[in-house]
N, C-alpha and C positions, 0 to 999 in steps of 0.2 A: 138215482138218489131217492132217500125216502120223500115223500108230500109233508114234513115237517116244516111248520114252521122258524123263518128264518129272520135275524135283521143285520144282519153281516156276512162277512168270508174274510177269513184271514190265507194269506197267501203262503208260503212257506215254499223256497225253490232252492234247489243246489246242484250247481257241474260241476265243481272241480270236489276231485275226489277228500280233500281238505274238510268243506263245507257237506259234502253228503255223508262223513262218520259223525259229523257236528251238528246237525239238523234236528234228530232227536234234543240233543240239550236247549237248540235253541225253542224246539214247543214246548218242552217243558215248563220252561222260565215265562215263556206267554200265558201258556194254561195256567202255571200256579198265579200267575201275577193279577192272571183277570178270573178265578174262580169266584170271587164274590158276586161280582157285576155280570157275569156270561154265562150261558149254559148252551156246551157245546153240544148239537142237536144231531149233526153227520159229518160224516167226512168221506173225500176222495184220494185215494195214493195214485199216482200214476206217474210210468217212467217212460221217456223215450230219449232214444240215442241215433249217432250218426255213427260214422267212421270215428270222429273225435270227442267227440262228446256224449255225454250221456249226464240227463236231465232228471232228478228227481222231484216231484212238486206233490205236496202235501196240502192239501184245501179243505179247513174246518169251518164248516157253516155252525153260524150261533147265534143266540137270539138274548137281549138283557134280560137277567131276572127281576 
């Protein structure tokens, strides 16, 4: 991760295959909704799976404007 400055993390996770086609829309709707107030500085994607599941989790670090 970069040395930016940070004053949050929004979490963003999905396993069932339902919610990980959906997961885009859902940041979307965060992003747009907090664009005034936040300035998203990084972020992390990261997947892991088992036999049965497979976990996608999105982590945008941000900081208030």
């Amino acid at each position: 991760m970069a040395t930016n400055h940070f004053d949050g993390v929004k979490i963003f996770s999905a396993t069932k295959a339902r919610e990980r086609e959906e997961i885009g829309d859902r940041i979307t709707d965060w992003v747009t909704n907090s664009a005034n107030s936040l300035e998203i500085v990084d972020k992390v994607v990261s997947q892991s799976s088992d036999r049965e599941c497979h976990c996608l989790t999105v982590t945008l670090f941000y900081r208030q404007r």
